[in-house]
C-alpha positions, 0 to 999 in steps of 0.5 A: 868625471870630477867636478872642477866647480869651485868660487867665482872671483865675485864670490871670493871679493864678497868674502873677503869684504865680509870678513874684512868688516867684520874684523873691522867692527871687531877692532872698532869695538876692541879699540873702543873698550881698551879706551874706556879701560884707561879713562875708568882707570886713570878716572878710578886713580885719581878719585882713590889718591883723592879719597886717601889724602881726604881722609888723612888730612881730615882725621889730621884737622879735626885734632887741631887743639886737642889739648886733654891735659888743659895746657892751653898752648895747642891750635890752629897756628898759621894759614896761609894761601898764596897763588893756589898753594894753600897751607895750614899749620896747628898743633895737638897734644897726641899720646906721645906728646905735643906735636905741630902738624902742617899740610901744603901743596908743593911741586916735587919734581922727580920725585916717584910720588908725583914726578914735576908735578905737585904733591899734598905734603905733610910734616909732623916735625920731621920735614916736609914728607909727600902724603899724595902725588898728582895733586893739582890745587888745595884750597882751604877756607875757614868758619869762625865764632868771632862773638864766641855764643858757640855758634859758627858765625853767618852772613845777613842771609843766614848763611855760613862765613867762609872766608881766607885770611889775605894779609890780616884780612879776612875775606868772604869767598861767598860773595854774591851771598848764595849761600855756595862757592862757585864761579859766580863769585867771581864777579869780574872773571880774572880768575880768582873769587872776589872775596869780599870783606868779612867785616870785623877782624878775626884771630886764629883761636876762633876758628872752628871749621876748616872746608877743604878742597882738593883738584887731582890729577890723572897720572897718565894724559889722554891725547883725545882728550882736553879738560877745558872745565873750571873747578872752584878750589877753595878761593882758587878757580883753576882751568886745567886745559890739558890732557889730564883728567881730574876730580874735584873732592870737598868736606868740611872738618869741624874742630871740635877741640877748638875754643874748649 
């Protein structure tokens, strides 16, 4: 006689719950890690094009002056800094002769570089070139020996000058004098750092430091995610509020071929 026993019904639904949470926390945890790959890949691009355009235009800066044949015509020539397009021109004497080397920020749009979005631009004479794409801001800020004793200039306090040329105006980003350049410097929260007067007037051939920073960008967006924070760029304070994720990357170049 055969046996026609088989699975009750309550049998088969306990199954099927089962396996339906199982395969539940499995996607869960697929889904989670898939996640978790795009942030690490959209976080890792942005720090590599941040790494990249650093190095190139440090290595660039740090040659502002260099003048071997004492020709005494090679310097940091202009600097500019309006509405968080900040921008350096200089020139030095490399094997192949004179040349004027300048960086800026620039929005290029439909460019395979950075597409309507901004880029880190460069020229050496030949045009405008794009260096890095997905640039958000670049702020630059300059240290000086005005009293040439070889020393960079410093505030009561001891600490460095930092300042930004506004119209032939030097103004001092530190300006609650902490020795750093944060958001408290922006005493009245309209944005921009309060920049207070450096005191005496300073001439280009002074400098002798150029402190950079760079805000990059994912170059794809997060839906679930918005960037709220607020990142100090130089005499900028920039508040991305959208769906990209960003980096904020900092150094300081010495020129050391200035004022030889």
């Amino acid at each position: 006689m055969k046996n026609n026993s088989g699975f009750t019904l309550i049998e088969v639904l306990i199954a099927m719950v089962v396996s339906l949470v199982i395969m539940g926390g499995a996607y869960t945890f697929f889904n989670t890690q898939q996640r978790q790959t795009v942030i690490q890949t959209n976080v890792s691009d942005a720090q590599q094009t941040l790494r990249a355009a650093m190095d190139f235009m440090s290595r660039d800066v740090r040659m502002a002056g260099y003048d071997p044949d004492d020709a005494g015509t090679f310097s940091i020539d202009s600097i500019d800094d309006v509405n968080g397009m900040s921008a350096i021109t200089f020139t030095w004497d490399n094997p192949n002769g004179p040349t004027s080397s300048s960086y800026s920020l620039s929005t290029v749009n439909g460019s395979t570089v950075a597409p309507n979005s901004r880029a880190l631009m460069f020229n050496t004479g030949s045009g405008n070139e794009p260096l890095a794409g997905y640039i958000t801001a670049l702020g630059l800020a300059y240290a000086y020996d005005n009293n040439d004793d070889g020393e960079l200039d410093r505030d009561v306090n001891g600490n460095i000058i930092w300042a930004v040329d506004n119209g032939g105006t030097w103004l001092y980003l530190d300006d609650n004098d902490d020795g750093q350049i944060t958001l408290d410097d922006d005493g009245n929260g309209n944005g921009v750092l309060d920049d207070g007067d450096s005191g005496p007037s300073v001439t280009l051939d002074t400098i002798r430091a150029v402190r950079i920073w760079m805000l990059a960008q994912s170059q794809a967006p997060d839906p679930k995610y918005t960037d709220t924070k607020t990142y100090v760029v130089g005499p900028h304070v920039v508040t991305p509020n959208n769906n990209f994720r960003h980096r904020l990357l900092e150094r300081t170049v010495l020129c050391r071929n200035m004022g030889l």
